[in-house]
C-alpha positions in Angstrom: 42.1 -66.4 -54.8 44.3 -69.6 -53.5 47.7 -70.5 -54.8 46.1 -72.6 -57.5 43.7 -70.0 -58.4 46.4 -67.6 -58.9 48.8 -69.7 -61.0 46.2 -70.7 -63.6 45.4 -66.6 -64.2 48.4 -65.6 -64.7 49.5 -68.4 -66.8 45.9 -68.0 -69.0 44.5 -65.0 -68.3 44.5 -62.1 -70.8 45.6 -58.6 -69.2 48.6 -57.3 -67.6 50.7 -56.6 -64.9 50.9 -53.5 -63.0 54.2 -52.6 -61.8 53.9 -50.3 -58.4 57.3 -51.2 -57.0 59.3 -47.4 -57.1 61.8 -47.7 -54.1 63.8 -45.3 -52.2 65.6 -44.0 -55.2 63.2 -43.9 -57.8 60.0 -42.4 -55.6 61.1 -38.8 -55.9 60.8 -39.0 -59.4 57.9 -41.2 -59.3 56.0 -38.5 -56.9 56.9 -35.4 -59.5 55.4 -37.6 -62.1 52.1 -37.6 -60.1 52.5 -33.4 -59.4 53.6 -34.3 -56.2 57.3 -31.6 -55.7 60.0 -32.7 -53.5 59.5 -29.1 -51.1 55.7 -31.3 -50.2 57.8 -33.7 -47.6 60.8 -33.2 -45.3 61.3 -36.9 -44.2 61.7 -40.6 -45.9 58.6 -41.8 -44.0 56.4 -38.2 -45.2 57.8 -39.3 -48.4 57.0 -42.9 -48.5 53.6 -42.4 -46.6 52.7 -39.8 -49.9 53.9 -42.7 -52.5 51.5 -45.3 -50.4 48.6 -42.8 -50.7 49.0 -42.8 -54.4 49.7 -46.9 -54.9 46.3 -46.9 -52.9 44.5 -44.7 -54.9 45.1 -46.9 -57.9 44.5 -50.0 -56.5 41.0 -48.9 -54.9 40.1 -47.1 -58.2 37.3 -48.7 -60.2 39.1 -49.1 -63.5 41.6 -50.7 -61.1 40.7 -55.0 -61.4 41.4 -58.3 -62.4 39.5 -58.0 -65.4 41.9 -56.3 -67.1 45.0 -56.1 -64.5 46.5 -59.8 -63.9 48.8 -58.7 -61.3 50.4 -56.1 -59.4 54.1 -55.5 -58.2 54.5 -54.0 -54.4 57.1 -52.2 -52.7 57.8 -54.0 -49.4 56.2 -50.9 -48.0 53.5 -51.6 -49.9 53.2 -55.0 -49.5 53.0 -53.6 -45.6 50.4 -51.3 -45.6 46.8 -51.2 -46.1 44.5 -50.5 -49.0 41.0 -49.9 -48.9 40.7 -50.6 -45.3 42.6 -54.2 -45.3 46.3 -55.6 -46.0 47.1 -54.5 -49.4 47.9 -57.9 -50.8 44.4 -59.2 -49.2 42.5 -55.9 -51.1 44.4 -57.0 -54.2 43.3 -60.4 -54.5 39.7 -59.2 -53.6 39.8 -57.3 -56.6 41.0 -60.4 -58.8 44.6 -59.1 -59.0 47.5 -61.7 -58.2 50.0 -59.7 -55.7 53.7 -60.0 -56.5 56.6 -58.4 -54.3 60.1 -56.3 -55.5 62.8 -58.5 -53.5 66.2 -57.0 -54.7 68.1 -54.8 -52.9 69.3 -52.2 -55.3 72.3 -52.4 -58.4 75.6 -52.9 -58.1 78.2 -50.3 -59.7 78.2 -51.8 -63.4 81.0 -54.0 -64.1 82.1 -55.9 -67.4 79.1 -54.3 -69.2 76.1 -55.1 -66.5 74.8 -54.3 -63.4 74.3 -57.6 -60.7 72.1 -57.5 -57.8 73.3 -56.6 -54.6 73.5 -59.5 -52.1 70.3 -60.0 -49.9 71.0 -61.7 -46.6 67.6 -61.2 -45.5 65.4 -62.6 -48.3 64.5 -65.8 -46.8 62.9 -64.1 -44.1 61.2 -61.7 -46.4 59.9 -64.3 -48.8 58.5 -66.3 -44.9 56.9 -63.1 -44.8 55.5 -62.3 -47.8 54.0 -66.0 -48.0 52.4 -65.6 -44.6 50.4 -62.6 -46.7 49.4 -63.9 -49.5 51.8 -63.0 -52.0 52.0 -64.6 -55.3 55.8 -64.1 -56.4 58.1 -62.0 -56.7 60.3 -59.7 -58.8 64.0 -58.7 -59.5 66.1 -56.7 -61.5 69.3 -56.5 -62.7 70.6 -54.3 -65.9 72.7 -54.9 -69.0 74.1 -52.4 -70.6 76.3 -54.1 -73.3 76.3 -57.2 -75.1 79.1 -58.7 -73.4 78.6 -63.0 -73.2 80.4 -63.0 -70.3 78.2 -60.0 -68.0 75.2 -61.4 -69.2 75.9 -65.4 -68.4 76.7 -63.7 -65.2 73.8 -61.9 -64.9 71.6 -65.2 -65.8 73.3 -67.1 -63.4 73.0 -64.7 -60.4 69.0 -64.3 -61.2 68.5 -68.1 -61.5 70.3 -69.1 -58.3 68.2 -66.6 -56.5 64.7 -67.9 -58.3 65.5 -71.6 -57.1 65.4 -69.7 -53.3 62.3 -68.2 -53.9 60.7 -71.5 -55.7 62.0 -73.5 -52.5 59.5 -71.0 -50.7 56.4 -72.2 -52.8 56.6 -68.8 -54.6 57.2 -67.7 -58.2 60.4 -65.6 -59.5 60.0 -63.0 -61.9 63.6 -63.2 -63.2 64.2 -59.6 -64.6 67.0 -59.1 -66.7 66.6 -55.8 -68.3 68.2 -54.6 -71.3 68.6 -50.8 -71.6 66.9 -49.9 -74.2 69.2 -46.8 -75.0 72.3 -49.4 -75.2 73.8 -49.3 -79.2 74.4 -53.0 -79.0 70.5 -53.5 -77.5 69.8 -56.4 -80.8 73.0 -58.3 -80.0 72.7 -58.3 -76.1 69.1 -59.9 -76.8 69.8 -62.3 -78.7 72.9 -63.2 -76.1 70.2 -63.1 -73.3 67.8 -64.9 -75.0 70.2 -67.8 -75.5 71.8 -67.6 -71.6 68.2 -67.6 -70.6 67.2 -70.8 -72.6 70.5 -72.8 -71.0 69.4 -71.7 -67.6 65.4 -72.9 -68.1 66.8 -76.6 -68.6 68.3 -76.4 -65.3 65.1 -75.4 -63.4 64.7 -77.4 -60.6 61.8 -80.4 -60.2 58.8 -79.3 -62.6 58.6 -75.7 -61.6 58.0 -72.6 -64.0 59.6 -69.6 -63.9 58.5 -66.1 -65.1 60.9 -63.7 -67.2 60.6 -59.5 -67.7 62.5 -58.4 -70.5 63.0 -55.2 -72.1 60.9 -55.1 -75.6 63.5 -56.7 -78.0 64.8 -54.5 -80.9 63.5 -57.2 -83.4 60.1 -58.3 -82.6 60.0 -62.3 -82.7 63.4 -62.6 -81.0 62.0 -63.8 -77.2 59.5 -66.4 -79.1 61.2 -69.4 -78.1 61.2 -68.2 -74.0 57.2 -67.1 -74.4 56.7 -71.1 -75.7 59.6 -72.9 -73.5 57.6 -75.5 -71.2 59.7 -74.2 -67.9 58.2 -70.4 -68.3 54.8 -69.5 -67.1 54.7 -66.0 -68.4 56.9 -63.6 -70.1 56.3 -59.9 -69.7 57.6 -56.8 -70.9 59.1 -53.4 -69.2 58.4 -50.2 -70.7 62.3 -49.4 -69.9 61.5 -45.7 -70.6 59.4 -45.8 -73.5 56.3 -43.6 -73.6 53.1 -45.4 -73.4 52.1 -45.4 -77.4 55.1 -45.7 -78.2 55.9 -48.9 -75.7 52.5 -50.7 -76.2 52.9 -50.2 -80.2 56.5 -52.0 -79.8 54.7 -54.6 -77.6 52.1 -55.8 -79.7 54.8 -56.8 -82.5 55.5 -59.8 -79.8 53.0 -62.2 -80.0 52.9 -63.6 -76.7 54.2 -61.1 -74.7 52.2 -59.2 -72.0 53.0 -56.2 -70.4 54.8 -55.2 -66.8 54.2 -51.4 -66.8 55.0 -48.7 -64.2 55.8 -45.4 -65.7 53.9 -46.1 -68.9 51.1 -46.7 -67.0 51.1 -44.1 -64.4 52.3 -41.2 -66.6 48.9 -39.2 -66.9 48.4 -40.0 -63.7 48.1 -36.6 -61.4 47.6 -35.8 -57.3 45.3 -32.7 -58.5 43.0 -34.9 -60.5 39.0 -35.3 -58.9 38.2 -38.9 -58.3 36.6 -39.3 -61.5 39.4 -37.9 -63.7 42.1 -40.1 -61.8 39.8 -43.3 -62.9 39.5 -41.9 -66.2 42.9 -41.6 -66.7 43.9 -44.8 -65.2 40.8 -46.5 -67.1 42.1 -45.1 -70.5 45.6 -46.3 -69.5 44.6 -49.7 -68.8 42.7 -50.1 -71.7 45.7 -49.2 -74.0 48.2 -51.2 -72.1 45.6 -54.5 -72.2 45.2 -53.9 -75.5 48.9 -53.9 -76.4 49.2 -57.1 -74.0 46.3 -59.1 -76.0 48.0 -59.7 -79.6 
């Protein structure tokens, strides 16, 4: 798939996108999940090489293609490695998925309700990089934790700013603002968000899109007016910690909406499993998840 090719699926297609971007901090916990205990590696790079085998096992599995799955979200490890015998971005877009890259660097300490990005002096020369492989886009997060105006303009400003760097690269932001789902003033801080976010679209530079991933609002409907806006090309969805049923039931209350999975996907997912029960369980997840992403 060309540039062209991979805009028009995932503004159009039907499916979801597959979110395999666990860094340094969250792999340990992303490795238990799989049955995979932290006494198996000694080492970052044992540890990371182990997470890679398991990314590849999913991306090779049958159940694993652009029928279904729209796109996928890599580690820059990922991105960096091979799958299937070629660059995993290359066997990605062989299989019909679009390949999109984590850029951030991590969270800072949360400060006047919210969590920014920390500052990345190297992204230009990532996003050169990442180009020069084929990738689509990219991701990145930052977290709100109350419904304070002034953290989340902030917030919104800080993602924006960055996704005008990555458009000037010929590549698409993901602008991730997540909303913790446990926060008690979660219906408020959307509804703040949603309004930041719909100031910000108008200043989007030249005719460019952007995409968003939100959290799954407390009160289905209330992202409608960011899943229509001209300037987006896609809105999709974090499981932010819900179980699968429970996150693709809350999902398919938001017309429009597709899902950006990654533990709600890979949660029955398991190191022990025999080829054919690791594609069953990965088939049955997909299914569920493109299901939820299809209303």
């Amino acid at each position: 798939m060309n540039d062209q090719e991979m805009f028009e699926k995932v503004a159009t297609a039907t499916g979801f996108i597959a979110a395999l971007d666990q860094s340094g901090g969250s792999t340990p916990k992303a490795l238990r999940g799989y049955g995979i205990e932290e006494d198996a590696y000694s080492t970052e790079e044992e540890m990371f090489g182990l997470i890679h085998d398991m990314r590849s096992r999913i991306i090779t599995s049958p159940s694993f293609s652009g029928e279904k799955v729209l796109g996928a979200i890599l580690f820059e490890r990922t991105m960096d490695g091979d799958a299937d015998g070629k660059p995993v971005p290359d066997a990605l877009r062989d299989r019909g998925v679009v390949p999109f890259l984590k850029v951030d660097k991590g969270l800072e300490d949360e400060a006047d309700g919210v969590q920014m990005m920390k500052p990345m002096p190297d992204l230009d020369a990532l996003l050169t990089r990442a180009k020069a492989k084929g990738v689509f886009g990219t991701k990145k997060r930052s977290v709100i934790n109350k419904a304070s105006p002034s953290g989340i303009a902030a917030i919104v400003q800080q993602q924006f700013e960055v996704a005008e760097q990555i458009l000037a690269h010929g590549m698409m932001p993901i602008i991730e603002p997540e909303i913790n789902i446990k926060s008690a003033d979660r219906a408020q801080s959307d509804v703040i968000l949603r309004d930041e976010i719909l100031k910000a679209l108008d200043t989007v530079s030249g005719d460019n899109k952007v995409m968003l991933k939100l959290s799954i609002p407390a009160e289905a409907g209330t992202f409608d007016a960011l899943v229509s806006h001209p300037r987006v090309l896609r809105v999709v969805a974090l499981s932010g910690g819900f179980a699968r049923p429970e996150a693709c039931a809350e999902l398919a209350k938001n017309k429009g909406m597709i899902a950006s999975f990654s533990r709600a996907l890979l949660q029955d997912l398991r190191h022990q499993m025999t080829p054919a029960e690791f594609d069953a369980a990965l088939g049955g997840a997909i299914d569920e998840i493109h299901a939820a992403s299809a209303t």
